[in-house]
C-alpha positions in Angstrom: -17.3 -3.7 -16.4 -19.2 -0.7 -15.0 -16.7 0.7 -13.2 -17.2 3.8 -11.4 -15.5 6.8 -12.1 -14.4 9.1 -9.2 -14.4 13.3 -9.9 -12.5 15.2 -7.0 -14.7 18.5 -6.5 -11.8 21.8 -5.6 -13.0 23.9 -2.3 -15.9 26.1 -3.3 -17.4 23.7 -6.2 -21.4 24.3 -6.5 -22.5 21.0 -7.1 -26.0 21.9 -6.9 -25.2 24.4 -9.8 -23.4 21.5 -11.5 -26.8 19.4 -11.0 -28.8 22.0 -12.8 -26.5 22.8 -15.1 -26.9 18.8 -16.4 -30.6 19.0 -15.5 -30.7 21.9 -18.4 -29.7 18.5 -21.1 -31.0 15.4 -19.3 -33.9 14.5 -17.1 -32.3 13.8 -13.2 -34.1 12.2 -10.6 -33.0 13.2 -7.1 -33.2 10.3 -4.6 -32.7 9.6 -0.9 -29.5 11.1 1.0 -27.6 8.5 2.9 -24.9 9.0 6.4 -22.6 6.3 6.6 -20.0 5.9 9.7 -16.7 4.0 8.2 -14.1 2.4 9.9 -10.3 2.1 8.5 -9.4 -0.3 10.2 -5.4 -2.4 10.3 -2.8 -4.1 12.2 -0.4 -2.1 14.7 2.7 -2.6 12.3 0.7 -2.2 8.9 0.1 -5.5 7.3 -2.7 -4.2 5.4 -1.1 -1.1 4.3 2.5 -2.7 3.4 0.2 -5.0 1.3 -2.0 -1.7 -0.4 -5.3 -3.3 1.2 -7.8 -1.0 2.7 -10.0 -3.2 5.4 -13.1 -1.2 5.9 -16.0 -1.8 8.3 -19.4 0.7 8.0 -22.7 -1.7 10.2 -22.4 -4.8 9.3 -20.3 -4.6 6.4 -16.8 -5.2 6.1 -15.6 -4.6 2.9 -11.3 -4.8 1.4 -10.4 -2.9 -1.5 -6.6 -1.9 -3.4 -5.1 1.4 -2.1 -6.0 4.1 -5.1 -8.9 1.3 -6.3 -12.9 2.2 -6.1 -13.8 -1.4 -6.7 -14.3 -4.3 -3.2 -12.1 -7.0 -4.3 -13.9 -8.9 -1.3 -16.8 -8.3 1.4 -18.6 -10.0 4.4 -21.4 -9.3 6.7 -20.3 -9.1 10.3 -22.1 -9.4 13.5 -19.6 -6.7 15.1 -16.3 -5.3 13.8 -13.3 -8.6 13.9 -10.6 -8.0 16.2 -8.5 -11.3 15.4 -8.9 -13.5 12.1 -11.4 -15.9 14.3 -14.0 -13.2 14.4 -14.1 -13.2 10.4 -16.8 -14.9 8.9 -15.7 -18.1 6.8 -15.5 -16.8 2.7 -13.0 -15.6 0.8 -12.1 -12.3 2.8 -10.8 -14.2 5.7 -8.6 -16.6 3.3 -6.8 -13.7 1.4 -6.2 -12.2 5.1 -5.0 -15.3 7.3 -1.7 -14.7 5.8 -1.2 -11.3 6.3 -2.7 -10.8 9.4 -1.6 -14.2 11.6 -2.1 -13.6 15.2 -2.2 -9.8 15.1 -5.3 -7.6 16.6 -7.3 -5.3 13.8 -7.4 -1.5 15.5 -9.3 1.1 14.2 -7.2 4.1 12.5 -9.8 6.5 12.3 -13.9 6.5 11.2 -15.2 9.1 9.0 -18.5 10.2 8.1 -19.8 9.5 4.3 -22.9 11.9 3.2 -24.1 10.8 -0.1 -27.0 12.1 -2.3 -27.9 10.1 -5.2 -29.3 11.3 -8.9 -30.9 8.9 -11.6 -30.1 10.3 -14.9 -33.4 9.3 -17.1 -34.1 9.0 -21.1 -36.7 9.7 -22.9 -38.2 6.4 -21.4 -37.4 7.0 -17.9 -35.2 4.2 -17.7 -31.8 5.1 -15.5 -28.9 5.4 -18.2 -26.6 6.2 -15.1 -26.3 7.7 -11.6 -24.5 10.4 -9.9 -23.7 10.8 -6.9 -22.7 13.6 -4.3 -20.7 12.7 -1.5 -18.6 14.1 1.5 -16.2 12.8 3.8 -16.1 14.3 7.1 -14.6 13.9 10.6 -16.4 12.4 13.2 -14.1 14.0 15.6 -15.6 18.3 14.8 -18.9 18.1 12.7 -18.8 21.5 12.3 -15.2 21.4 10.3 -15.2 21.4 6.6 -15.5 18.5 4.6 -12.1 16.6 4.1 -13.3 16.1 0.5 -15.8 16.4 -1.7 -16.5 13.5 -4.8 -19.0 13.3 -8.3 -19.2 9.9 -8.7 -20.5 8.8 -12.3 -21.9 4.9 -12.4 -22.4 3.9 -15.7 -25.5 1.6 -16.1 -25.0 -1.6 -18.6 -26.2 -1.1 -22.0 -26.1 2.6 -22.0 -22.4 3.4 -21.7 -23.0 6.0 -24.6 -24.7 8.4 -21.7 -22.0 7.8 -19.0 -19.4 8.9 -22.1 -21.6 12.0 -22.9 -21.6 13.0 -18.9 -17.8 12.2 -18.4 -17.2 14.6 -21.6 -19.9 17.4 -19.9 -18.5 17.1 -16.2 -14.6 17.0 -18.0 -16.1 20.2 -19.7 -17.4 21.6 -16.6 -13.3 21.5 -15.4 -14.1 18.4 -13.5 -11.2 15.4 -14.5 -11.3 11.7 -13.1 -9.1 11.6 -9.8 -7.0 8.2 -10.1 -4.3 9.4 -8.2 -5.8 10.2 -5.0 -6.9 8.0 -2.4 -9.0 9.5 0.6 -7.4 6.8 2.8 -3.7 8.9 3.6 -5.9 12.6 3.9 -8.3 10.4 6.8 -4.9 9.3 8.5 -3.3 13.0 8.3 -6.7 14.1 9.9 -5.8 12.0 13.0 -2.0 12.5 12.6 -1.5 9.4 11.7 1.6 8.1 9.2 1.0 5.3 7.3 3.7 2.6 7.6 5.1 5.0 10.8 5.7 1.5 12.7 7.4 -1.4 11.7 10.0 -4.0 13.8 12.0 -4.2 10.7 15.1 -2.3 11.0 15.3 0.4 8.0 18.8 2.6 8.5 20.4 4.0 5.9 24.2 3.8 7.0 27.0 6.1 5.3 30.0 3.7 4.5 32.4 5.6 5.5 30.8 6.3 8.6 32.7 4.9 12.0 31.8 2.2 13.1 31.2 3.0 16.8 28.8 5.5 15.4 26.9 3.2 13.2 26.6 0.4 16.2 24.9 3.4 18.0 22.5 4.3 15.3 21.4 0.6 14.8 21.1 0.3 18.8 19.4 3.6 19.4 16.6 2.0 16.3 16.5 -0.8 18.2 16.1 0.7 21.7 13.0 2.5 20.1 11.5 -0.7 19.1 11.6 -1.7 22.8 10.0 0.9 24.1 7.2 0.8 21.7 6.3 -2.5 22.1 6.6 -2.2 26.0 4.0 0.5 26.4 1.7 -2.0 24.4 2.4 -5.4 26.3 0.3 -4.2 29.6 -2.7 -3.4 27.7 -2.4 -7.3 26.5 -3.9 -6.4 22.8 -2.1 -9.3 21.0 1.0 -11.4 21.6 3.0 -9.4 18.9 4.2 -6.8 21.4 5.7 -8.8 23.6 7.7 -10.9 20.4 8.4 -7.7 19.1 10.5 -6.4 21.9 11.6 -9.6 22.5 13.3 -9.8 19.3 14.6 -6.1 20.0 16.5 -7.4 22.8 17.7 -10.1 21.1 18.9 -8.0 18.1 20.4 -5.7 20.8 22.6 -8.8 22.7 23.4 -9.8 19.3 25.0 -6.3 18.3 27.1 -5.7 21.6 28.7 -9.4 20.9 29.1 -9.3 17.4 29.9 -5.7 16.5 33.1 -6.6 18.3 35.3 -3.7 19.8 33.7 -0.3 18.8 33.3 0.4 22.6 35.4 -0.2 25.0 35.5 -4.0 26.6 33.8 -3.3 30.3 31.1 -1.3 29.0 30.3 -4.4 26.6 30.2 -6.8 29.1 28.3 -4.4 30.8 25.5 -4.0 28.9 25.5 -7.4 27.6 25.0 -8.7 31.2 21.9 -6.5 31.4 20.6 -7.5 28.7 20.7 -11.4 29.0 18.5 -10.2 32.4 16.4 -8.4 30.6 15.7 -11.1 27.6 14.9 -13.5 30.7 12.4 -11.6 32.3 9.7 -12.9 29.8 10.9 -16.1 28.8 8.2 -17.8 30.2 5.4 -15.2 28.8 6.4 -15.9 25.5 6.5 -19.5 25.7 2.7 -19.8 27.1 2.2 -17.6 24.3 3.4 -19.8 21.5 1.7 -22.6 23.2 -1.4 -21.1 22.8 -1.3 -19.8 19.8 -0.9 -23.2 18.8 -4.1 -24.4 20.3 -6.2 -24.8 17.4 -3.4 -26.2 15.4 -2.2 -29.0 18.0 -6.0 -30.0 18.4 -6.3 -30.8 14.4 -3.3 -33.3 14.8 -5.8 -35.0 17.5 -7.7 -37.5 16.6 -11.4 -36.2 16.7 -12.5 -38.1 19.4 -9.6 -37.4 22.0 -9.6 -32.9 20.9 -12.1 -31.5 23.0 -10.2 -34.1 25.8 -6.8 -31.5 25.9 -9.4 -28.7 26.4 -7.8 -28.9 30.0 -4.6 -27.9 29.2 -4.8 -24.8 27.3 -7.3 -23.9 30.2 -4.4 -24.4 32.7 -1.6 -23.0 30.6 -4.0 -19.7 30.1 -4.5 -19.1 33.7 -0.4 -19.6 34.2 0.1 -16.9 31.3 -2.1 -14.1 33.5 0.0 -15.0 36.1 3.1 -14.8 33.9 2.2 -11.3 32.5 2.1 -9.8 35.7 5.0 -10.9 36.7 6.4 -9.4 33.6 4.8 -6.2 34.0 5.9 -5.9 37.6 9.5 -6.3 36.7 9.0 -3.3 33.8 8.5 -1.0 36.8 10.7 -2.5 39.1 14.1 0.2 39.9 16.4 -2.0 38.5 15.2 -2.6 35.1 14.1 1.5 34.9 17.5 2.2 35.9 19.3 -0.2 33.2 17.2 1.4 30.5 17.8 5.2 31.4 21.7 4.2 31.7 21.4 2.6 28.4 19.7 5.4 26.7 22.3 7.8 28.4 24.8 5.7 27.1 23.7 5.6 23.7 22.9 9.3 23.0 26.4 10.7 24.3 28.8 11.8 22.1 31.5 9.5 20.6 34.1 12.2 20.6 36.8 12.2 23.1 34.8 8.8 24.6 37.6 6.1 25.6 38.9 4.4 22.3 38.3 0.9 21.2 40.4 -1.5 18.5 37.8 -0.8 15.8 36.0 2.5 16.6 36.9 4.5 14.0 37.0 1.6 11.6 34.5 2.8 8.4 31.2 0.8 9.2 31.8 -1.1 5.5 35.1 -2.5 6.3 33.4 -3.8 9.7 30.1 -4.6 8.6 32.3 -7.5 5.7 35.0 -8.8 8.3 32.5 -10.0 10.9 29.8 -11.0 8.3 32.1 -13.0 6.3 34.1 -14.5 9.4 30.1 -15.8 11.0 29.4 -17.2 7.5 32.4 -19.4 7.0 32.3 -20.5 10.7 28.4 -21.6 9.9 29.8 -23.3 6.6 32.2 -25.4 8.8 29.3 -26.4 11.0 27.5 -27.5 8.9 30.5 -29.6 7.1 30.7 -31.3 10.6 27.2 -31.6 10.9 26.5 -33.4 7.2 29.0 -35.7 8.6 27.4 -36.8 12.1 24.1 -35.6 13.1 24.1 -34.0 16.2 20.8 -32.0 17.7 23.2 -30.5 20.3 25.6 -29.3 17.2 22.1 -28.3 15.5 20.4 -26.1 17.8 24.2 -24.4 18.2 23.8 -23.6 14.3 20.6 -22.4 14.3 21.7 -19.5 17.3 24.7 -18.6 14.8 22.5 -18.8 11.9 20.2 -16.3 13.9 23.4 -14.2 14.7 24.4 -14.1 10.7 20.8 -13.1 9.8 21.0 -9.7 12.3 24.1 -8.7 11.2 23.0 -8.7 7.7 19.8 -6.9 8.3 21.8 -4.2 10.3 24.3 -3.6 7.8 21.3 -4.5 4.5 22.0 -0.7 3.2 25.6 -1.1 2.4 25.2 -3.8 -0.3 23.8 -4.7 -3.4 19.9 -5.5 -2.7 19.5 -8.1 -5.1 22.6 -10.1 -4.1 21.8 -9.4 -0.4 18.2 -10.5 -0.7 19.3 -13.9 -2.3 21.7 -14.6 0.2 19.1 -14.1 2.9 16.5 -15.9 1.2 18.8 -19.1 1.1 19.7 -18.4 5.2 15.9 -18.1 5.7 15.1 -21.5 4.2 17.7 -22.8 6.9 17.2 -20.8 10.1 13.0 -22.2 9.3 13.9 -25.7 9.4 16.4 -25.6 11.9 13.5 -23.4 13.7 11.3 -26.1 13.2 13.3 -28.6 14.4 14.2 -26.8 17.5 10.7 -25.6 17.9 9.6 -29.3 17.6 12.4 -30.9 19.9 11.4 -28.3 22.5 7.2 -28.7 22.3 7.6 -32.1 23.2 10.3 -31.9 26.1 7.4 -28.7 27.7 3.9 -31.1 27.2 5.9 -34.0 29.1 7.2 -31.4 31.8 3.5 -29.4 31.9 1.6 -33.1 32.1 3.2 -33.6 35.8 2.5 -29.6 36.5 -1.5 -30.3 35.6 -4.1 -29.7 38.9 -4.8 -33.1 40.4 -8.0 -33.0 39.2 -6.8 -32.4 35.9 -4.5 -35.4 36.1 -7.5 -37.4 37.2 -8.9 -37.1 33.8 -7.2 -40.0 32.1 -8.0 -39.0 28.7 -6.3 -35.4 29.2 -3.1 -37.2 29.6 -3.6 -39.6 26.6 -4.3 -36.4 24.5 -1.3 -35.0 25.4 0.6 -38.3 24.7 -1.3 -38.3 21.3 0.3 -35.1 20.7 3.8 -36.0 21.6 3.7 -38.9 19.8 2.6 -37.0 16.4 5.1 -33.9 17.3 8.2 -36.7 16.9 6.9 -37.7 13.8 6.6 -34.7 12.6 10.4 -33.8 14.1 11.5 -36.7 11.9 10.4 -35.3 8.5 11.9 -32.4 9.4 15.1 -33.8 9.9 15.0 -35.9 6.7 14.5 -33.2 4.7 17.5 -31.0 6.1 20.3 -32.3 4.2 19.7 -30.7 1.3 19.4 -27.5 2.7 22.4 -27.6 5.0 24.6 -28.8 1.3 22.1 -25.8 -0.5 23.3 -23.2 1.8 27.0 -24.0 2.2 27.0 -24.4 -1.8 29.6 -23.0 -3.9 26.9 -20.7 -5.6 26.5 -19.2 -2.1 30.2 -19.3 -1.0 30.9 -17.3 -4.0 27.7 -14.2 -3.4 29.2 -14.5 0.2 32.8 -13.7 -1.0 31.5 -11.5 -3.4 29.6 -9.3 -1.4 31.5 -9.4 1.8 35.3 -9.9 1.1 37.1 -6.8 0.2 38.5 -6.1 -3.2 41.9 -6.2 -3.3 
């Protein structure tokens, strides 16, 4: 392969001088400059990045490449830059990226300027035996600031690799070396003060074990609190749905905390806060639902029949004109006193000072010894359920599992830096295989309960449409069958998870040596 080879140039390098100096031993053709405006471009929490992809976009080309590679791994022609995965031409490049990027918007990070100036190197023949080119990255934002960098590139040309090897020694011997470790994509970022990876929903603490534990539940709160407020200042501007699950699951994580981190603060200011918080989880309920619903458009119209799919076109119309009504309703109660004045008092709340602050039963507990009692005591009480529940299944004893399942799956993310990685990952791989099905089920269950409720909530006109309702039927219909495979295939993972494989990692992990 003719790969090219990348040469960083310091601050002050003549490459003119470097040009003639070459010129001096081979015959160089200059050619045509060319000014290129580039895009970075990625998703608001990094999907691209966390992956080392690069998604550029320059005209009509959008081309992805490995972070510290030269070479497109993929590349499409675009009509205008993609905001969601539907704006992507069909190919290749879309299939590697509907995974990463799901439902998220594409923003731009930054564009830069690219000034190239190519040279043919020539034999004796004239024929090109490689090229070299010149090029400069500069801001868009001051075209008057220096260049950010500064590249030689050398492109060997196939069947004379023998003159790309004698350059590469020249330009090596001209105290030029081959930059592999350098990619102009973090110096681009910095330019715009930008952090790569700087954003993520994921929490990422580093606890101290010995550390109290009313102390730790206020670090992990205070990270998620941050999260929230984030994601709020996105959801007006309505970019993608993401925001608005984001802080959702913020909250969530937060209620989950204040009822499972039990007795680190004292008892009224727990019921306190977890009061405002089951108002606050509430105030979007119905956002997020017509969200999922219509995320799910294009997959609920493949399970249709061809004939009836354009026929639920209807709904989606009705349930998208209830979501702009839903999001301002949410927005509205953002700036509403109440809800202002339960976040300042929970931000107050969570920067004061533990010392001299009321004592509770486990406050100065170390965070470890906490962090094992409560993990272990949710995991056996989660292994008894689902003893009952391999014995009679119940959905009502189901959905119960998968909110304690969800409750076993915060607690070890909060607590993930005090214990082995490798045992803690396989622990939580094994709960994730659980909480999906029981997801699934729930999320199935649910779907089908909301399209029979929504059919009798449809505009007269709507309802007039006979073949809107079948549709909808159609999809019920095909949603219980689906609900039914799900279930089948539980067993096994209910028995998998409360195996004595797991019992013993769980024991392992979170029951203290004696």
């Amino acid at each position: 392969m003719n790969i090219p080879i990348k040469y960083s140039l310091p601050d002050g390098h003549d490459v003119n001088r470097l040009i003639a100096e070459l010129s001096n031993s081979h015959a160089i053709k200059t050619e045509r400059s060319m000014l290129k405006r580039i895009a970075i471009c990625d998703t608001f929490d990094w999907r691209l990045f966390d992956e080392s992809l690069v998604l550029t976009v320059s005209g009509k080309s959008l081309l992805l490449r490995k972070l510290f590679k030269t070479d497109t791994i993929h590349a499409a022609e675009i009509s205008r830059p993609p905001v969601f995965l539907k704006d992507f031409p069909n190919g290749e490049l879309k299939e590697l990226l509907t995974p990463i990027i799901e439902m998220r918007a594409l923003f731009k990070l930054v564009d830069f300027y690219s000034w190239s100036r190519f040279h043919r190197i020539l034999n004796p023949n004239k024929k090109t035996v490689a090229r070299l080119v010149y090029e400069e990255i500069r801001s868009t934002r001051d075209k008057e600031s220096p260049a950010l960098a500064a590249y030689l590139w050398l492109h060997p040309v196939k069947g004379y690799s023998k003159y790309s090897r004698n350059l590469s020694k020249r330009l090596n011997g001209a105290g030029l070396s081959a930059d592999t470790k350098e990619d102009i994509y973090f110096k681009l970022l910095a330019s715009v003060n930008k952090t790569p990876g700087c954003y993520s929903s994921k929490l990422d603490l580093k606890l101290d074990p010995d550390l109290r534990s009313d102390e730790a539940a206020k670090i992990i709160l205070r990270s998620l609190l941050q999260v929230m407020k984030t994601n709020e200042s996105y959801i007006e501007k309505d970019l993608d749905t993401e925001f608005l699950h984001d802080y959702r699951v913020a909250v969530r994580r937060t209620r989950s905390a204040l009822g499972q981190i039990k007795n680190v603060f004292p008892k009224e200011t727990t019921l306190r806060f977890k009061k405002d918080f089951s108002f606050v989880g509430k105030l979007s309920n119905q956002l997020r639902d017509l969200d999922v619903y219509l995320l799910k458009k294009d997959a609920y119209k493949a399970l249709l029949p061809s004939f009836l799919r354009d026929d639920i076109d209807p709904l989606f119309d009705y349930l998208s004109n209830k979501r702009s009504k839903a999001l301002k309703q949410v927005l509205r109660s953002f700036e509403s006193n109440k809800y202002r004045q339960l976040i300042k008092e929970w931000e107050k709340f969570l920067n004061e000072s533990q010392k001299g602050a009321p004592g509770a039963s486990n406050a100065d507990l170390s965070i470890l010894a906490l962090a094992q009692k409560i993990i272990y005591k949710q995991y056996l009480s989660i292994v008894e359920s689902i003893n009952q529940i391999l014995e009679n299944f119940d959905d009502k004893k189901l959905h119960a599992l998968r909110i304690e399942c969800k409750k076993l799956r915060y607690l070890m993310e909060f607590f993930t830096s005090l214990f082995s990685p490798k045992k803690l990952n396989t622990l939580i791989a094994q709960l994730k295989k659980l909480q999906n099905k029981l997801g699934n089920l729930n999320d199935l269950l649910i779907q089908q309960e909301y399209l029979l409720n929504i059919s009798e909530e449809l505009p007269a006109a709507h309802k007039k449409n006979k073949r809107v309702l079948v549709s909808i039927g159609y999809l019920i219909g095909t949603l219980d069958g689906k609900m039914r495979v799900v279930k089948k295939s539980l067993f096994k993972t209910l028995t998998d998870f409360a195996s004595p494989l797991n019992e013993l990692l769980f024991r392992e992990l979170f029951v203290p040596k004696q």
